[in-house]
TORTI-405528 format. One line per field, with one value per residue (C-alpha): x, y, z; residue in one letter; chain. Coordinates in Angstrom, 3 decimals, always signed. Each point is the difference from the previous one (the first is absolute). Example, Ala and Ser with C-alpha at 12.3 -4.5 7.8 and 13.67 -1.06 7.14 Angstrom:
BEGIN
u <- (+12.300_+1.370)
v <- (-4.500_+3.440)
w <- (+7.800_-0.660)
rest <- (A_S)
kette <- (A_A)
This chain:
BEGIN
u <- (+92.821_-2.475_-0.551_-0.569_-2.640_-2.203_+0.088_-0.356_-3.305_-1.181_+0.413_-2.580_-2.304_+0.016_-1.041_-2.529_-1.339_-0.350_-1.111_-3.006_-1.107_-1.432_+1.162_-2.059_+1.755_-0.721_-2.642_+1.425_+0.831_+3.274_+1.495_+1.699_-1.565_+2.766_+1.293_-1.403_+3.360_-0.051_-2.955_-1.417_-2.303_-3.634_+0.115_-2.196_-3.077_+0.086_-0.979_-3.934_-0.330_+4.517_+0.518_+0.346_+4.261_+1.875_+1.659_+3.494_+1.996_+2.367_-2.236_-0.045_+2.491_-1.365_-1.735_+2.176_-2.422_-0.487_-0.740_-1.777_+2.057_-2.332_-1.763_+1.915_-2.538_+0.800_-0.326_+2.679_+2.274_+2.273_-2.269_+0.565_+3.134_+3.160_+4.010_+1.604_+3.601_+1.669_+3.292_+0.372_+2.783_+0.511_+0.989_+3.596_+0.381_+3.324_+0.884_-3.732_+0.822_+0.559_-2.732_+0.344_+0.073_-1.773_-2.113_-2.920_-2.884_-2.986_-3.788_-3.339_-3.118_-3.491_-2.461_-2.272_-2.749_+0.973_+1.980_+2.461_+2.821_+0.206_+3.003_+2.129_+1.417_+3.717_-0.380_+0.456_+1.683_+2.989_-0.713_+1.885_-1.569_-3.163_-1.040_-3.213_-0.418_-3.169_-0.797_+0.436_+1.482_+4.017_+0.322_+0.777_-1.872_+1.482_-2.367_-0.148_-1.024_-3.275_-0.792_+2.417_-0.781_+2.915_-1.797_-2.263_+2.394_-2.781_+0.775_-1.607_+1.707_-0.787_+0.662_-0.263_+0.174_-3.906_+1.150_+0.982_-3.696_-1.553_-1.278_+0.747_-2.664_-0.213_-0.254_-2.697_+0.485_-1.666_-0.662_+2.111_+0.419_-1.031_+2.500_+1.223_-1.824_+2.771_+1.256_+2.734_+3.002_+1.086_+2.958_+3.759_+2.146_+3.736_-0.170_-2.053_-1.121_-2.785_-3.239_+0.263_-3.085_+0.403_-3.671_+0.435_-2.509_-1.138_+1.775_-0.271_-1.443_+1.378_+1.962_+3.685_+3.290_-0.087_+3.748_+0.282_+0.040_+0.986_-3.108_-2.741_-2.352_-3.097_-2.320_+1.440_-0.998_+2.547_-0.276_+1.962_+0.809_+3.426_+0.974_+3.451_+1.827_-2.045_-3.702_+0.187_-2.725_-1.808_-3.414_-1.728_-2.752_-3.443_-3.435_+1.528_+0.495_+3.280_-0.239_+3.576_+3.291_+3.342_+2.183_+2.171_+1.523_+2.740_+2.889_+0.653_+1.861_-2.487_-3.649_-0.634_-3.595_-0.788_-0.762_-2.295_-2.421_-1.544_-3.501_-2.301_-1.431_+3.457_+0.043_-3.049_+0.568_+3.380_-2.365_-2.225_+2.400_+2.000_-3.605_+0.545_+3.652_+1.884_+0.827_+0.038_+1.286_-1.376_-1.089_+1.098_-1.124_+3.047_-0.450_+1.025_-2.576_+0.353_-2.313_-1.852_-0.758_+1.231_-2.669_+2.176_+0.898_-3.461_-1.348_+2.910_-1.228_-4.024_-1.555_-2.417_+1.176_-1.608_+2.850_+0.014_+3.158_+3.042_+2.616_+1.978_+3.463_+1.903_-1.711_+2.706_-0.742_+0.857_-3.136_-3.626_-0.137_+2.407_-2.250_-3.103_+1.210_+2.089_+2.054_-2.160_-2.852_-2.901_-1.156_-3.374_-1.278_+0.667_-2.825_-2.398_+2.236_+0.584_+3.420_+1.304_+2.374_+2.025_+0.033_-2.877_-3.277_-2.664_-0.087_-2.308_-0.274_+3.523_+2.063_+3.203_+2.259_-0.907_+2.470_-2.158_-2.446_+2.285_+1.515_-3.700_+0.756_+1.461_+2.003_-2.463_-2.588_-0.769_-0.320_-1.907_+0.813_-1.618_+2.467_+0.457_+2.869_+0.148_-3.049_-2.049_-1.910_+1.199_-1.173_+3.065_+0.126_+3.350_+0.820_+2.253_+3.328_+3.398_+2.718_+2.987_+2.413_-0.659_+2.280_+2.991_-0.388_-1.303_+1.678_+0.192_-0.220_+0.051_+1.599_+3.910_+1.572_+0.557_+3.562_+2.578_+3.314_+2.687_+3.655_-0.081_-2.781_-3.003_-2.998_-3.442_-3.445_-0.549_-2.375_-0.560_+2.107_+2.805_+0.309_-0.651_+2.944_+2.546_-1.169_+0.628_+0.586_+0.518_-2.329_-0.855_-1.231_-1.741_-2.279_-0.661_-1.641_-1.348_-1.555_-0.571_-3.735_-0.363_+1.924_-1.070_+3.072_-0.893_-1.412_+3.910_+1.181_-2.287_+3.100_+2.491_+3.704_+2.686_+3.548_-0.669_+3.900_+3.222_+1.537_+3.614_+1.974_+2.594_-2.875_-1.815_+2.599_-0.402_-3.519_-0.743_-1.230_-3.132_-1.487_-3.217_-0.443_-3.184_-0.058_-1.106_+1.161_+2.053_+1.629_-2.435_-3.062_-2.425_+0.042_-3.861_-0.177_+2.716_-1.129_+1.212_+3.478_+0.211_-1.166_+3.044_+2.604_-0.935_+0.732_+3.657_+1.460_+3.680_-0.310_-3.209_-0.450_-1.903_-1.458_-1.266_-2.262_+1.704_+3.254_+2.280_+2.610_-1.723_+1.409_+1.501_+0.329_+1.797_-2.466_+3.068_+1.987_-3.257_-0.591_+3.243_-0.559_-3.486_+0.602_+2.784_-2.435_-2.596_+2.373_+1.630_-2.885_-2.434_-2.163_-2.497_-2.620_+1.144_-3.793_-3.204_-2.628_-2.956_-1.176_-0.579_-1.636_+2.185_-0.102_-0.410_-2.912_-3.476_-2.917_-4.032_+1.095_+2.344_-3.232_-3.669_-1.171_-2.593_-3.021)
v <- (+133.447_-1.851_+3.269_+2.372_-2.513_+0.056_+3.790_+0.323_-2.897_+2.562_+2.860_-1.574_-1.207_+3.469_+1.274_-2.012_+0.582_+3.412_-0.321_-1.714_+3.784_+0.586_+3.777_+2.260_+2.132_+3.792_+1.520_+3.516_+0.759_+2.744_-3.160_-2.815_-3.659_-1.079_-3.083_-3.386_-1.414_+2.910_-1.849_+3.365_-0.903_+2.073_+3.380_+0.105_+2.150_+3.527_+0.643_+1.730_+3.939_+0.106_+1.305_-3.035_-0.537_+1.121_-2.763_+0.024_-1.138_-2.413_-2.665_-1.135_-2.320_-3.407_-1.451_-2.676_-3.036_-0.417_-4.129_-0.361_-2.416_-2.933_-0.443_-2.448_-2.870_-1.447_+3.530_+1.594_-2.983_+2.730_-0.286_-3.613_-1.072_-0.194_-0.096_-2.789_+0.048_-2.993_-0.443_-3.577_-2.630_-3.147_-3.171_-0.977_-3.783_+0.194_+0.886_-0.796_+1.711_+3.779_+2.488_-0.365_+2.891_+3.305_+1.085_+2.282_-0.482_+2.577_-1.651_+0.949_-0.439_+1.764_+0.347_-1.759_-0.713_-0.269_+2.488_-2.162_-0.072_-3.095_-0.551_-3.281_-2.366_+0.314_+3.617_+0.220_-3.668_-0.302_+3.620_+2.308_+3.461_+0.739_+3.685_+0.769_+3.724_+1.053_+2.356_+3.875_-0.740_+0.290_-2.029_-3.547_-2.362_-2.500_-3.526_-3.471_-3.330_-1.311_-3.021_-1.706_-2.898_-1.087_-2.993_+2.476_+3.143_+2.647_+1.945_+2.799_+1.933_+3.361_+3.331_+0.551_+3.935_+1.221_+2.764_-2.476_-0.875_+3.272_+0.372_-3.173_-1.272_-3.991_-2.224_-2.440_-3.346_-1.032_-3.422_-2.101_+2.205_-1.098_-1.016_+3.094_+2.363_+2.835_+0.319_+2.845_-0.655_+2.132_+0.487_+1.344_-1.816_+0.284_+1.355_+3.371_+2.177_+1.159_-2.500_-1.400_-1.122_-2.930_-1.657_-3.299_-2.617_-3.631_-2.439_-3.210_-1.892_-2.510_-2.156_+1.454_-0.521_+2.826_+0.682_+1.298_-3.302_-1.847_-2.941_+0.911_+0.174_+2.280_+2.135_+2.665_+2.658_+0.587_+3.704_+2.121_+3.342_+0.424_-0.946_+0.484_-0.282_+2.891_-1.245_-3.013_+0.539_+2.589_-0.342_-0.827_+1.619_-0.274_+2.411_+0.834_-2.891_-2.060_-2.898_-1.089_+0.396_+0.204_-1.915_-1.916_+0.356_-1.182_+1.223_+1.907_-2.856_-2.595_+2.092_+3.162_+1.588_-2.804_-0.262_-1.166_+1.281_-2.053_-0.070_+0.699_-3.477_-0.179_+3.417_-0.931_-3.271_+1.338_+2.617_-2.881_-1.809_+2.711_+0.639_-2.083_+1.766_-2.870_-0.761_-3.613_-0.075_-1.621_-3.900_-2.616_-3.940_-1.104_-1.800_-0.224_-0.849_-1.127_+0.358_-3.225_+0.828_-3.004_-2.518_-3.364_+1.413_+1.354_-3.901_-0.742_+1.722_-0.917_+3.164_+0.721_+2.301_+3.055_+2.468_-0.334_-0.910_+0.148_-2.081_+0.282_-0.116_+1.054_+0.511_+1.576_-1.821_+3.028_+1.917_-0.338_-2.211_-2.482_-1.962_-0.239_+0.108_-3.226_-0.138_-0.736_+1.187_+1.375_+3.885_+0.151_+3.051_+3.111_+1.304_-0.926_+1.352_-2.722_+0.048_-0.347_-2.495_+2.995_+1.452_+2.874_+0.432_+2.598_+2.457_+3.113_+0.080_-0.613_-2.876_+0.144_-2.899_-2.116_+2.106_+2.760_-1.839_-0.651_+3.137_+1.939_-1.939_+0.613_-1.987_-2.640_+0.243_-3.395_-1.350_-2.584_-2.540_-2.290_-2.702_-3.361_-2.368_-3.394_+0.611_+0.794_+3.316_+1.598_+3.280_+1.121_+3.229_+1.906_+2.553_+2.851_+1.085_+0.788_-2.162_+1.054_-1.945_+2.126_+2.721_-1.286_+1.315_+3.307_+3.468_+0.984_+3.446_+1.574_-2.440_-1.146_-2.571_-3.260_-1.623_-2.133_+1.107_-2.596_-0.121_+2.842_-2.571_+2.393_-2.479_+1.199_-1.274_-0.520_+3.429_+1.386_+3.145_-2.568_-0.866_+3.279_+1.816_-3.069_-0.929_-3.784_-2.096_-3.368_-2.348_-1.995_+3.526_+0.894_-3.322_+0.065_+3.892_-1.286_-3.148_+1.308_-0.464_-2.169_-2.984_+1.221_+0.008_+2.318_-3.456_-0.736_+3.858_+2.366_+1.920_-0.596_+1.131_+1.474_+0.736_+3.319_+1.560_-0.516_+2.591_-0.772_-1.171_-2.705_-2.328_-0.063_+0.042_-2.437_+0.015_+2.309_-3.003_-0.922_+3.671_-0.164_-3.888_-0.686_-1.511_-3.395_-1.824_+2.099_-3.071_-2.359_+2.122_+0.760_+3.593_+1.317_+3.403_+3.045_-0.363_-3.541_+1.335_+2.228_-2.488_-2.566_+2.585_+0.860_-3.561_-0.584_-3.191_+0.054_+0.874_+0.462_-2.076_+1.804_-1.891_+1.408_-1.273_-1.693_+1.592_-2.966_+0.189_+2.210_+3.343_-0.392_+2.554_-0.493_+2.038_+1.214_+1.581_+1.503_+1.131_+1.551_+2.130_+1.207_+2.713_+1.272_-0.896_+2.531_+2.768_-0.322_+0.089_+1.790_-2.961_+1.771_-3.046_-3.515_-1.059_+1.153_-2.896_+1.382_+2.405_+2.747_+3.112_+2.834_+2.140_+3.697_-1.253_+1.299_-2.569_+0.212_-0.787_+2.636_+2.602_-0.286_-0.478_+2.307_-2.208)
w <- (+61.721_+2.495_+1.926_-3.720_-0.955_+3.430_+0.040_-3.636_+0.728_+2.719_-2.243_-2.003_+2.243_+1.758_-3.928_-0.143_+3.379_-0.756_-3.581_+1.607_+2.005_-3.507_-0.054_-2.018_-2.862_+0.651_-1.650_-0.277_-3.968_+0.920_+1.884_-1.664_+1.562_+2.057_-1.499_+1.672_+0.862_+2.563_+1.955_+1.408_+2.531_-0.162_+1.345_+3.468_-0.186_+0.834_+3.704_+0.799_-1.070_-1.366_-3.781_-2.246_-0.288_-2.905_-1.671_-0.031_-2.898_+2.477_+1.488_+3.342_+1.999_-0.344_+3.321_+1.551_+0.444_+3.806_+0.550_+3.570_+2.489_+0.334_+3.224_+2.928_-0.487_+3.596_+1.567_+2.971_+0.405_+1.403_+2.925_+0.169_-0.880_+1.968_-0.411_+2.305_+0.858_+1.297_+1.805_-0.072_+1.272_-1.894_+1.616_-0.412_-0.719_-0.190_+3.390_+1.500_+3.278_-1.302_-0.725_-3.940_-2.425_+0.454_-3.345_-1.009_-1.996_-1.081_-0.906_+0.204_+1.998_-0.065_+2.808_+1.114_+2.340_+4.060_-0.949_-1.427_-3.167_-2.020_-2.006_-0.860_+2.470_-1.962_+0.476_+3.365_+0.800_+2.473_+0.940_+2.580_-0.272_-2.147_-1.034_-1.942_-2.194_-1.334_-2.656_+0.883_+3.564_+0.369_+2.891_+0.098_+2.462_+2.385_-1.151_+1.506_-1.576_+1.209_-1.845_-2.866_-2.596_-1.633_-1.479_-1.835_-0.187_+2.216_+3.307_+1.791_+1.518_+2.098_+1.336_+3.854_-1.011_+0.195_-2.252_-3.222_-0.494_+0.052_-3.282_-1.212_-2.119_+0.280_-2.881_-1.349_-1.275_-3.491_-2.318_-1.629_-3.638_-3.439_-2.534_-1.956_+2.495_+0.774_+2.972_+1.881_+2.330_+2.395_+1.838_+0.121_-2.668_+0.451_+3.261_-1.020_+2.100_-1.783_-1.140_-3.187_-1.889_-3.119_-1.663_-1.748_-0.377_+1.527_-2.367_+2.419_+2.957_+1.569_+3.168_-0.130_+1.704_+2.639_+0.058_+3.735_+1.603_-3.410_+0.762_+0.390_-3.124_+0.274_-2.457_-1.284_-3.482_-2.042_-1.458_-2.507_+2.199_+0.594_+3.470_+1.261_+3.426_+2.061_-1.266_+2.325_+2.524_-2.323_-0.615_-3.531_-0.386_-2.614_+0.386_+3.366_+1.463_+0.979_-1.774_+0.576_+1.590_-1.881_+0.594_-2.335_-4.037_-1.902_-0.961_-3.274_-1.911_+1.258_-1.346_-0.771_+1.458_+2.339_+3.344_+2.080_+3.234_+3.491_-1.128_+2.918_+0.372_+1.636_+2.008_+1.661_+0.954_+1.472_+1.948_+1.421_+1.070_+2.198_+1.615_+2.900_+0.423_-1.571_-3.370_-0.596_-3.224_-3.076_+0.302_-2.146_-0.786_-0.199_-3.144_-3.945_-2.129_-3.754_-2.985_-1.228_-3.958_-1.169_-1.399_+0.978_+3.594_+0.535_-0.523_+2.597_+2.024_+0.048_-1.875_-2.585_-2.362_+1.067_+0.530_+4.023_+2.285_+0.503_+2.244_+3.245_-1.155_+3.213_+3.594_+2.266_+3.674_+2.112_-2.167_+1.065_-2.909_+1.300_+2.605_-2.862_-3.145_-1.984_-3.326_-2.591_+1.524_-3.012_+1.066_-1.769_+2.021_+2.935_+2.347_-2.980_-2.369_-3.457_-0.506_-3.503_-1.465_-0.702_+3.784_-0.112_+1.634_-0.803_+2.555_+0.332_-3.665_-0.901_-0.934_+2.702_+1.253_+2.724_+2.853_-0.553_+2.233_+2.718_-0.433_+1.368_+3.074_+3.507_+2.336_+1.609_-2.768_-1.713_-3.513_-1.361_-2.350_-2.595_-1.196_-1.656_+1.865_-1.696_-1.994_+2.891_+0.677_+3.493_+1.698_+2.183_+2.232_+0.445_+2.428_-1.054_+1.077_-1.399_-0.883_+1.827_-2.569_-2.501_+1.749_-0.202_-3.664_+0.773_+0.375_+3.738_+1.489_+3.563_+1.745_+1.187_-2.322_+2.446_+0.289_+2.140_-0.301_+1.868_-0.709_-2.527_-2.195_-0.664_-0.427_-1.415_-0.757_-4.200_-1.183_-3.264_+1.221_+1.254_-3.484_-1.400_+2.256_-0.890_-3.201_+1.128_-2.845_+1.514_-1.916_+2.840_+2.247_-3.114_-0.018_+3.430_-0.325_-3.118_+0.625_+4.107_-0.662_-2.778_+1.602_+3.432_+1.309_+2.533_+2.211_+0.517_-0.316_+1.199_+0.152_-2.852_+2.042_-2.268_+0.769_-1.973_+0.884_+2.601_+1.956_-0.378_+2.971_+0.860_+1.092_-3.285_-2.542_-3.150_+0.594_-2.784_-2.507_+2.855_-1.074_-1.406_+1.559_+1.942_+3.366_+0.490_+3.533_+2.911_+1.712_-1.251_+0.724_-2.742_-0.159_-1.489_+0.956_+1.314_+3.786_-1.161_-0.608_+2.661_+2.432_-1.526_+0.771_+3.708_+0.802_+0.841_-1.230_-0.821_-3.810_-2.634_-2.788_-2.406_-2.850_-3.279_-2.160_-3.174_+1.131_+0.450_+3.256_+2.725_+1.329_+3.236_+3.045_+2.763_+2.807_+2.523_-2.898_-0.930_+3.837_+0.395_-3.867_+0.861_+1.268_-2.627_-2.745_+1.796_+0.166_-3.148_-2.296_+2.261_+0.723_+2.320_+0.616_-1.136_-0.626_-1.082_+0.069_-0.705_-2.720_+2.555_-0.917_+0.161_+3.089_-1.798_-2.087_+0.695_-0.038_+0.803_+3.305_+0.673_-0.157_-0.284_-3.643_-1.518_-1.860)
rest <- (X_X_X_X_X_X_X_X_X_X_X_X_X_X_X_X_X_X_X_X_X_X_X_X_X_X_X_X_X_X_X_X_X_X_X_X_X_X_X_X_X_X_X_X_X_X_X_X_X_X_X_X_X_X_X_X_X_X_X_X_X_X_X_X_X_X_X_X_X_X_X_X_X_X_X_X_X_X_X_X_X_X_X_X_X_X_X_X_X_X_X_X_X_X_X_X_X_X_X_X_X_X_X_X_X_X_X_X_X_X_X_X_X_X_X_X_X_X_X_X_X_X_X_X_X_X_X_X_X_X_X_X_X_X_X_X_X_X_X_X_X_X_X_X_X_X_X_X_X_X_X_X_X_X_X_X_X_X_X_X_X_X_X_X_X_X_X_X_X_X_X_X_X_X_X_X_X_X_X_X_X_X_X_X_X_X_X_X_X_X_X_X_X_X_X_X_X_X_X_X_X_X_X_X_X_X_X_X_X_X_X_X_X_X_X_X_X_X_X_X_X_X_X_X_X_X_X_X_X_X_X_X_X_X_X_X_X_X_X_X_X_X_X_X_X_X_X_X_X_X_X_X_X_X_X_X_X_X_X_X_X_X_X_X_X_X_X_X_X_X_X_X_X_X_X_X_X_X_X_X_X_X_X_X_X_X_X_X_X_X_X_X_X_X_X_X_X_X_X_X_X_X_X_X_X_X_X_X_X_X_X_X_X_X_X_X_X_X_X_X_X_X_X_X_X_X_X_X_X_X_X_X_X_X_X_X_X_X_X_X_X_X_X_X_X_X_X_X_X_X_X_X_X_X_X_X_X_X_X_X_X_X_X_X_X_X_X_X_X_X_X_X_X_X_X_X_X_X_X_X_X_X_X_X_X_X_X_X_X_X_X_X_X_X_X_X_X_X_X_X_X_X_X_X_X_X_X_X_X_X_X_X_X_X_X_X_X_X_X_X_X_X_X_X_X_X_X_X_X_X_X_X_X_X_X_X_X_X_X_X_X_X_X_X_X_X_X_X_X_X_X_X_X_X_X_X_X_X_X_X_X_X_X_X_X_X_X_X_X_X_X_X_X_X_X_X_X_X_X_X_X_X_X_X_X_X_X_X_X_X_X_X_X_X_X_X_X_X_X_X_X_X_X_X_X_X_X_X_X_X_X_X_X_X_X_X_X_X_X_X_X_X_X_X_X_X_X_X_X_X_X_X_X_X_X_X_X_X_X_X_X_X_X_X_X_X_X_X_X_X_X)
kette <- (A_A_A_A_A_A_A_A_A_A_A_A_A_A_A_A_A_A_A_A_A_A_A_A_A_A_A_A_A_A_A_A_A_A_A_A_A_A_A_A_A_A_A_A_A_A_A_A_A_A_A_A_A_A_A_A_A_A_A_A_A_A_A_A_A_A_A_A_A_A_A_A_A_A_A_A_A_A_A_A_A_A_A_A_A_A_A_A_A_A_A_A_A_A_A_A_A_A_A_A_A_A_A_A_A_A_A_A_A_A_A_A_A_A_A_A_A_A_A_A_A_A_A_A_A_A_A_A_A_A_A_A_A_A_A_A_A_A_A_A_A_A_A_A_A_A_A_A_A_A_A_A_A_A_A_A_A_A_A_A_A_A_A_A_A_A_A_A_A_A_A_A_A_A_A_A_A_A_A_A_A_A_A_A_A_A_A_A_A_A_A_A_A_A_A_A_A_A_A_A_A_A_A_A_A_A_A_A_A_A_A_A_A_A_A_A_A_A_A_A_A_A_A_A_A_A_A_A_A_A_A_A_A_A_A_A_A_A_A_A_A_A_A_A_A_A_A_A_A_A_A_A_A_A_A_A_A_A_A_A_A_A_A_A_A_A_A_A_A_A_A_A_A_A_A_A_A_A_A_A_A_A_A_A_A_A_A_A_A_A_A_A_A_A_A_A_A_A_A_A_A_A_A_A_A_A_A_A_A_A_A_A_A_A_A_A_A_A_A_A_A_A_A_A_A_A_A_A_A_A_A_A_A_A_A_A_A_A_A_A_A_A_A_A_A_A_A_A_A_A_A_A_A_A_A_A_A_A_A_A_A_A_A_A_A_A_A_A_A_A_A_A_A_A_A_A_A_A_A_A_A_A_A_A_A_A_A_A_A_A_A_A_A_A_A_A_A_A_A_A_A_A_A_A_A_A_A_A_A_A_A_A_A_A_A_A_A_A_A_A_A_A_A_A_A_A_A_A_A_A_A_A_A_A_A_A_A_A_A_A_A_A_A_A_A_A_A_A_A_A_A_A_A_A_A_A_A_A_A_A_A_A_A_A_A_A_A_A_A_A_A_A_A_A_A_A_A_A_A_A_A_A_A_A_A_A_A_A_A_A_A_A_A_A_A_A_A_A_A_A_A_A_A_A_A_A_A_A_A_A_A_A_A_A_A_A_A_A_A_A_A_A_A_A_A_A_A_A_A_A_A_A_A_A_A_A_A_A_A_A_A_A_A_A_A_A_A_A_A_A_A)
């Protein structure tokens, strides 16, 4: 019934569209006036020097109503744009020392200058092989990573072939749009092979979770075009301009129509940074601030009530914050900037949260400070860096999982995709990811050890309820980080007391039975290296140092 009412609704419509050509009734008296329901359109005028027509008692097929395709607004993005094809292994946490799974993945990028192809950092993470297509041109192009910000989700990546960039017009890079100003996507949802075009508008701006790396918080716009798996990397275009990257959405049973673009405050701070060859990554106080709105806590604390401040509720030591900044401490103002009891500063104009000062800012660059501690005023200076804590709770990509594995005990660093591969549900792992940074218990555990699995074998058996423990003492020897651990079992003392933390009894190995079952452990589960210390990169990978990168 749906479907009879929309075409009888067209039906209609299409009446009245053609009621509106205002056709004339004949003027002839020996012909009957064609009725009006008939909607004969006007008969064209008789060509220069022909006999006038003789009417004809059966009128003329009606005109089908020819609507002009609107114009491409952003112009030959064909010319631009760009397929990417990834072949990508992820890591195996479960048996760190294999190669992991092999998968595929299709995104976006467009050109730009150098010649170069931005696209999304997840789009071509943990890469093998990389091939790039471009409108019109069957052949598929061999590509190699050149620089990659998984803090920020942007890489460039490029084409060694001189042939790919023939013809290849480079893209511009526009504003920050206006709220309900439209907007286009482009790109090649579900893995199409063709470019696919969707409009929406700007419905928000504003510091989001970018879901790559899972912690860091930058601007993003939040727009209504459809974006699916296959826009990632695309451009988002307005008046011809790229005034974003795609790059993340959610999920139909989550919100329908929204998803969100980098805005290019963020694209070009990625391209100043990668001038020098490096990318440094994003910088970071180190620091939680809290609002101070309240009347009775704002007389605590010393200030008039005129809407400025707010207070130091965590500094994290290891951050460039640590060595200058105290609990309790009053922030009345950044690099001139007032800083509202509710967190914002006025910035060009607008009215943004105070990390959108420090997030203009490069590695080494320094901040200034107006605050109140104790009541008194204070002018502090803070140099900028990042906080290396803070990764332990990040996504990681293109590099080796690390791991010990002795006597069939597979022992692993605490990660976010540690806990994401074995959904660890001990509450006592969970507060020490949680509260990693909060309690800074990174100061005793830059490394937080896990006995993540057991490889069975005679000289592990009933050691199954230590899974999921975390290591505390190796025979009496604090253990802090993995090199810890693996530095504990190259010693040889008779037996190894391992002690976890709130575990009760510790789990004993006795180190000649584990000798003598080394090697059978190897063999019989294909234990190729039994350590990985370091997060190394992996040795297929192609970096800005691998070739010479085009600025």
């Amino acid at each position: 019934m749906k479907r009879l009412f929309v075409c009888a609704l067209l039906l209609c419509a299409g009446a009245d569209l053609f009621s509106q050509q205002n056709t004339p009734p004949l003027q002839q008296q020996d012909i009957p006036p064609v009725a009006p329901q008939q909607n004969t359109p006007p008969l064209p005028p008789p060509e220069e020097g022909a006999l006038p027509a003789k009417p004809s008692v059966t009128p003329p097929p009606v005109a089908p109503i020819v609507v002009a395709a609107p114009k491409q607004p952003n112009g030959k993005i064909q010319k631009s744009l760009v397929r990417i094809t990834s072949t990508e292994v992820e890591p195996d946490y479960r048996a760190p020392w294999n190669t992991g799974a092999i998968g595929r993945g299709v995104g976006a990028g467009f050109v730009i200058d150098g010649p170069r192809i931005m696209t999304n950092a997840h789009v071509v993470s943990n890469a093998r092989y990389l091939t790039v297509e471009r409108e019109g041109d069957p052949n598929k192009y061999p590509a190699r990573v050149v620089f990659v910000a998984h803090d920020c989700d942007l890489a460039l990546i490029t084409v060694d072939s001189p042939e790919f960039f023939k013809n290849m017009v480079p893209l511009g890079f526009g504003g920050i749009p206006e709220l309900e100003s439209t907007v286009s996507a482009y790109g090649y949802p579900i893995g199409g092979e063709r470019m696919s075009v969707t409009t929406g508008i700007v419905s928000r701006i504003d510091f989001q979770l970018y879901t790559h790396s899972s912690i860091d918080q930058h601007l993003a716009i939040q727009i209504s075009a459809q974006i699916n798996p296959g826009n990632s990397g695309g451009p988002v275009m307005q008046n011809g301009k790229v005034i974003g990257v795609a790059f993340q959405g959610y999920s139909g049973d989550v919100a329908q129509g929204v998803a969100y673009m980098i805005p290019t405050p963020v694209i070009r701070r990625f391209l100043t940074d990668i001038k020098d060859g490096h990318y440094d990554k994003y910088v970071d106080l180190g620091l939680t601030p809290g609002n101070l709105q309240n009347p009775a806590q704002r007389r605590y604390f010393g200030l008039p009530d005129d809407g400025r401040g707010v207070v130091v509720r965590t500094v994290i030591e290891a951050g460039p914050a640590g060595k200058v900044l105290k609990e309790g401490d009053v922030l009345l103002s950044i690099d001139d900037h007032a800083i509202a009891s509710d967190g914002f500063v006025e910035l060009e104009g607008e009215r943004v949260e105070m990390p959108e000062v420090v997030e203009r800012k490069f590695k080494g660059d320094k901040v200034k400070f107006e605050i109140l501690r104790d009541k008194k005023p204070l002018t502090l200076t803070i140099e900028l860096d990042t906080v290396w804590p803070y990764q332990m709770q990040a996504h990681h990509y293109d590099t080796r999982p690390r791991y010990v594995v002795y006597g069939g005990l597979i022992f692993q660093p605490l990660s976010l995709d540690l806990l994401d591969v074995y959904q660890i549900s001990d509450p006592r792992v969970r507060h020490y990811f949680d509260y990693y940074i909060l309690e800074q218990l990174y100061l005793q555990h830059p490394d937080i050890i896990v006995l993540t699995n057991i490889l069975p074998d005679p000289t592990n058996t009933y050691l199954g309820p230590y899974r999921s423990s975390i290591v505390d003492e190796v025979n009496g020897k604090k253990i802090a980080t993995l090199n810890d651990l693996a530095q504990a079992f190259a010693e040889t003392p008779d037996r190894f007391v391992i002690k976890m933390i709130g575990q009760g009894p510790p789990l004993v190995l006795d180190r000649k039975e584990v000798e003598s079952a080394r090697e059978r452990i190897r063999t019989r589960y294909n234990v190729i290296a039994e350590q990985n210390l370091e997060e190394q990169p992996v040795a297929a990978k192609a970096t800005a140092s691998s070739g010479t990168p085009h600025f």
